[in-house]
N, C-alpha and C positions, 0 to 999 in steps of 0.2 A: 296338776289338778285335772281332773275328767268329770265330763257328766253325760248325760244321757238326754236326745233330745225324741221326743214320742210326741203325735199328734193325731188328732181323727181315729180315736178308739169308738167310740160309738156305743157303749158297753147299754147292751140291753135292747140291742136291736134283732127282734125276730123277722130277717128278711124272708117273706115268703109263705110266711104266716108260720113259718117253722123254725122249733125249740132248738133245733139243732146248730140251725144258725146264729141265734142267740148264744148260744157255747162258745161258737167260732171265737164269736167278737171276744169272750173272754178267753179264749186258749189264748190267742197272740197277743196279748195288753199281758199276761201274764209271761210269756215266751220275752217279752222285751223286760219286765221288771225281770227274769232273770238272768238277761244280760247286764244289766246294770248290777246284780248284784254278783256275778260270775267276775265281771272289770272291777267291781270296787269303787266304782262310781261317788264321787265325792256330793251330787245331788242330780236330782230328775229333773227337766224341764218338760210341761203336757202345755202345747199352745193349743187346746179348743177342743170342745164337741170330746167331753170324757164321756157324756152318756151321750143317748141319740136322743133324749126327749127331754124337756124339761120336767114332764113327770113319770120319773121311772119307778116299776113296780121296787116293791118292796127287798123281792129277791134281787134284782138291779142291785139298787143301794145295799143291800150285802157282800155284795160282792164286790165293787166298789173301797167298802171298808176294807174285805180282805185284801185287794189291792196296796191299799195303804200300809193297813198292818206288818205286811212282809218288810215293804222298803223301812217301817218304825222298827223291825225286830234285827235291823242290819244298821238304825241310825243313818237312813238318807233322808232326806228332804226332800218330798216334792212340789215343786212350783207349777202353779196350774192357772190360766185365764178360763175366762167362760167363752164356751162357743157362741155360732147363734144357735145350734140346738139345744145346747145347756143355760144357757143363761138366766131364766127365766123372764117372767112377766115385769116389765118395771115399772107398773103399778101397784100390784097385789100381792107379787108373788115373789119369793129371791130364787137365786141359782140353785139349785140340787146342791150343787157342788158345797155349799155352806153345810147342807148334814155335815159332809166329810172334815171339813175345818176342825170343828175341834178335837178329831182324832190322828189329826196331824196334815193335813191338806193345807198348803200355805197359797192360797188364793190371791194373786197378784191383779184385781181389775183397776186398772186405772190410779196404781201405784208404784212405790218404786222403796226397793229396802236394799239394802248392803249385806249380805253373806260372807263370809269368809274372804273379806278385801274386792269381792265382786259386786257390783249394781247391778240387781237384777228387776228391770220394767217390764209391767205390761198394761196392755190395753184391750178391754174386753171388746167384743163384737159390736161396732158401729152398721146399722141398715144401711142402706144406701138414703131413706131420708133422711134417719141421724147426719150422714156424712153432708147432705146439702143446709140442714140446716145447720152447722157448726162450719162450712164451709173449706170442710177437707179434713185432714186430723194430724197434719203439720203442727198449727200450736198446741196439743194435747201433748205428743211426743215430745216437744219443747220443751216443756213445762217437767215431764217424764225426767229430759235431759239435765235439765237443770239440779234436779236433786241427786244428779249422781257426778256432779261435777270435779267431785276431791276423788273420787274413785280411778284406779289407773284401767280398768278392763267394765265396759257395762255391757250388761247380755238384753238384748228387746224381744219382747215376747207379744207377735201379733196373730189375730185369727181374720182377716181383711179379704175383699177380692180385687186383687191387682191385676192391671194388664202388663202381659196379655194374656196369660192366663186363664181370666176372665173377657172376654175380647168388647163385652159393654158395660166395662168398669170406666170409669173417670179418675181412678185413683193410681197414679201412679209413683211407682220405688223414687225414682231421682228425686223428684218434688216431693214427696210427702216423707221421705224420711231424713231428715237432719242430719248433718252428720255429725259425730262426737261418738255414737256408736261405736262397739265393735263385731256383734254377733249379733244378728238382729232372722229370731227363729220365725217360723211363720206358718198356719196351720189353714186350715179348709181346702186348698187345692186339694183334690186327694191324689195326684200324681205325682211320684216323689221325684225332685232336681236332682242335679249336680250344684253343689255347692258355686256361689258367683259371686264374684268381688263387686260391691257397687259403690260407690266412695270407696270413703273406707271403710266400709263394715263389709262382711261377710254375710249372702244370704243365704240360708238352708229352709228346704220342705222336705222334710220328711215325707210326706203322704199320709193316707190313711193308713191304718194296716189292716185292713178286710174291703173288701170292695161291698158298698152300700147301694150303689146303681152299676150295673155293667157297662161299659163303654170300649171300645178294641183299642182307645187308646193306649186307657190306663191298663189293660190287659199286656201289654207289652214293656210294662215296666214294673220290677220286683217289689213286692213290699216289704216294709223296713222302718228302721231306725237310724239313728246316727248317734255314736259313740263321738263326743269329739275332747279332746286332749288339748287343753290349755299350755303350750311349750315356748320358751323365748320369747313372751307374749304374744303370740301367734293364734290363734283357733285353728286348730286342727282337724273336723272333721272325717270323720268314715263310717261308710252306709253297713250295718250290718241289714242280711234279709232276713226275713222271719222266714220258717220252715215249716211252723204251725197252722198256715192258712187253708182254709178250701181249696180247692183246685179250681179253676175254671175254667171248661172245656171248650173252645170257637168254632163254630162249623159254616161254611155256608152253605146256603142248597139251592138248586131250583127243582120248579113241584114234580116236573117229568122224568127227574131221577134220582126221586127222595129216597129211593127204594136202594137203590145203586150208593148210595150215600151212607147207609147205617151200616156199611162196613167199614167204612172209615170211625167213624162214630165209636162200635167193640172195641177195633184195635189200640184206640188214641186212649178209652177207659180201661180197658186192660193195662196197656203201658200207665196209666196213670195209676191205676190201685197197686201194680207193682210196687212203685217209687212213696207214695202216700198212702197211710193207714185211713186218710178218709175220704170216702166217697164222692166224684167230683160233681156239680152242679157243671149241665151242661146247653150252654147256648145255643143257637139254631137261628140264624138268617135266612130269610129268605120271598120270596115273592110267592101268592096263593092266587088259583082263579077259581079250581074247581073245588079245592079241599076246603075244611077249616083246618083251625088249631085241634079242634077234638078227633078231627080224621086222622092228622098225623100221628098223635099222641098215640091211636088204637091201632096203626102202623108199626110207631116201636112198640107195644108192647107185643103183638103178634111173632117181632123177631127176637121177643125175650129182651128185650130192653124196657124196664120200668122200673121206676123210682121206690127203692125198699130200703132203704139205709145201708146197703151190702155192695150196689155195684154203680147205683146214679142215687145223688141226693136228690135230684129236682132236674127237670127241663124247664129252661126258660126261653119263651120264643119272640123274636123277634120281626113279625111278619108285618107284610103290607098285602092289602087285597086290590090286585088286579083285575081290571074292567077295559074293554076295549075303548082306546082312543081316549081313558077319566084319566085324570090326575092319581096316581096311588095314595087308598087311605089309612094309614097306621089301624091293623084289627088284631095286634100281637097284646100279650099279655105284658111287653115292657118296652118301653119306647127307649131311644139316645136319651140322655138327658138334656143335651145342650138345642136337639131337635124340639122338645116338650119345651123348651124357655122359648125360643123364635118363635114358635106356632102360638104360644096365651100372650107374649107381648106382641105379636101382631094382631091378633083377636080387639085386646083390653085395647089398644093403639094410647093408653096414656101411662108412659116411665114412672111417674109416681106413683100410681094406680097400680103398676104392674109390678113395682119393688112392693108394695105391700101386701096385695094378694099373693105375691111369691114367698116372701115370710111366713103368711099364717100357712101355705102349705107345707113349708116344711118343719115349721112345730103339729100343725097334723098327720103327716106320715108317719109319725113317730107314734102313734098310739097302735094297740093290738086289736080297738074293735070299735064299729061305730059308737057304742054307747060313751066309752072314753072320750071319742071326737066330741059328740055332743052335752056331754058335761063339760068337757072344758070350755068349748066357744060359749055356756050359759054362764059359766062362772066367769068369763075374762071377757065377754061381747067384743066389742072393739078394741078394746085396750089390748088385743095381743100384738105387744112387742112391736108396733108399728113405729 
């Protein structure tokens, strides 16, 4: 038996205020349904975050469908938890993810069914206040465990932030996961593992497969999937890489010889449009005193470098502005992400305060335009997802 394990598709995120990028997310979530159906995949497992928003435009959810419909037109199944971006409102509103249900989407939140002699659980996106007030999610999974107890192989399907990974999570694998497991999949990191024995179950991350915030981390590891093979009762795992994705180009610079730098810059997008039909979006590090972001911009395009859909999709910059003997203050168009959490949880200085305004932001990222933002927080005031 083999299945397919896919997580952090994102589907219907326009990073950057552009269409293109919206594409992306569905070239790869498509690139991987047809790996699963190239192997024969006996079913799909999606641990989290299928869309990037809880409400996605209409063309989204179309696309969405045709997702399904392909894996329906081959008779795979796919198993899917709600992210925290998809999950919706849990007062007003449900998951996205239920349009797709009844057109075969088999939504496992905080359930557990039997497939073809396999238990397969999951457990949809706990906050970090859910987790304190329920006081970890040990007995949920129990519970999970429990109804797959006559089963000889059970697959766990979570979307969580683990340490260390998360390095100011409180949740950790040993303690919160039971053992009885045997493949316990696991979604929202977006940087993908090596599969790790921990008991005895087996953990895999996939990753995302499109990058949603830039990080040099995650830039330094493939995106992908995992095909894994069920053999001698064993879980088998293997990373396939997706092929379909943006490129992402990393440079650094300093200001006194940005100039001297944009020929590293041609060469690296040259070589890259060789190897990739699409255009790469490309980053830029660095320290400013005397420039800004808009001097550099009219820099490259001076040396014929600017963004037309043919040779760069986008620059994205990463800068800080230099002042003699001040502290450096982020004046770039995108920050680290893990830099932007230390900086508003020291600001807010209260951890529950700070897990919940960190929620509503990232069910607000996820809209295309202030007016969205502002209908939703009137429609759902407090009640989001806290």
């Amino acid at each position: 038996m083999k299945f397919l394990h896919v997580t952090d598709t994102h589907l219907g995120y326009n990073q950057y205020g552009l269409e293109e990028r919206g594409r992306d997310f569905f070239d790869v979530f498509n690139e991987a349904i047809d790996i699963a159906i190239e192997n024969n995949v006996d079913f799909v497992l999606h641990t989290g975050d299928f869309f990037h928003t809880s409400r996605p435009t209409n063309q989204t959810i179309l696309e969405g469908l045709d997702i399904i419909k392909r894996l329906n037109d081959r008779k795979i199944p796919m198993f899917c938890i709600s992210g925290n971006h998809d999950r919706g409102s849990q007062v007003r509103d449900i998951s996205p993810l239920s349009i797709l249900e009844p057109f075969g989407l088999n939504i496992i939140d905080n359930k557990s069914i039997e497939y073809e002699g396999i238990q397969i659980s999951g457990m949809k996106y706990i906050s970090k206040a859910g987790i304190r007030h329920f006081g970890g999610i040990r007995s949920i999974l129990e519970k999970l465990l429990e109804q797959g107890k006559n089963s000889s192989k059970h697959i766990l399907m979570l979307h969580q932030e683990f340490y260390p990974f998360f390095p100011n999570s409180n949740l950790y694998m040993e303690k919160e996961i039971p053992e009885g497991f045997d493949y316990v999949g696991i979604g929202h990191y977006h940087v993908s593992q090596k599969p790790k024995k921990i008991n005895d179950y087996t953990v895999v991350y996939p990753g995302s497969t499109e990058y949603t915030a830039y990080s040099e981390k995650e830039n330094k590891t493939p995106k992908g999937v995992y095909l894994v093979e069920i053999q001698d009762n064993q879980f088998k795992p293997e990373f396939i890489e997706l092929k379909k994705r943006r490129p992402f180009l990393f440079f650094e610079f300093e200001e006194q010889s940005f100039v001297e730098k944009i020929k590293d810059i041609k060469e690296e997008v040259e070589k890259s449009l060789s190897i990739n039909k699409k255009p790469p979006v490309v980053v830029l590090k660095g320290s400013i005193s005397e420039y800004s972001v808009k001097d550099l911009i009219e820099i490259l395009q001076k040396e014929g470098l600017e963004p037309d859909n043919k040779q760069i999709l986008y620059f994205n910059f990463l800068t800080s502005r230099v002042m003699a003997d001040v502290d450096s203050t982020n004046l770039g168009m995108e920050m680290d992400e893990e830099n932007i959490q230390a900086e508003l949880k020291n600001l807010i200085g209260d951890d529950e305060a700070y897990d919940s305004i960190r929620h509503i932001l990232d069910v607000l990222k996820g809209f295309e335009s202030v007016d969205e933002m502002k209908k939703y927080i009137k429609e759902h005031g407090v009640e989001i997802n806290l």
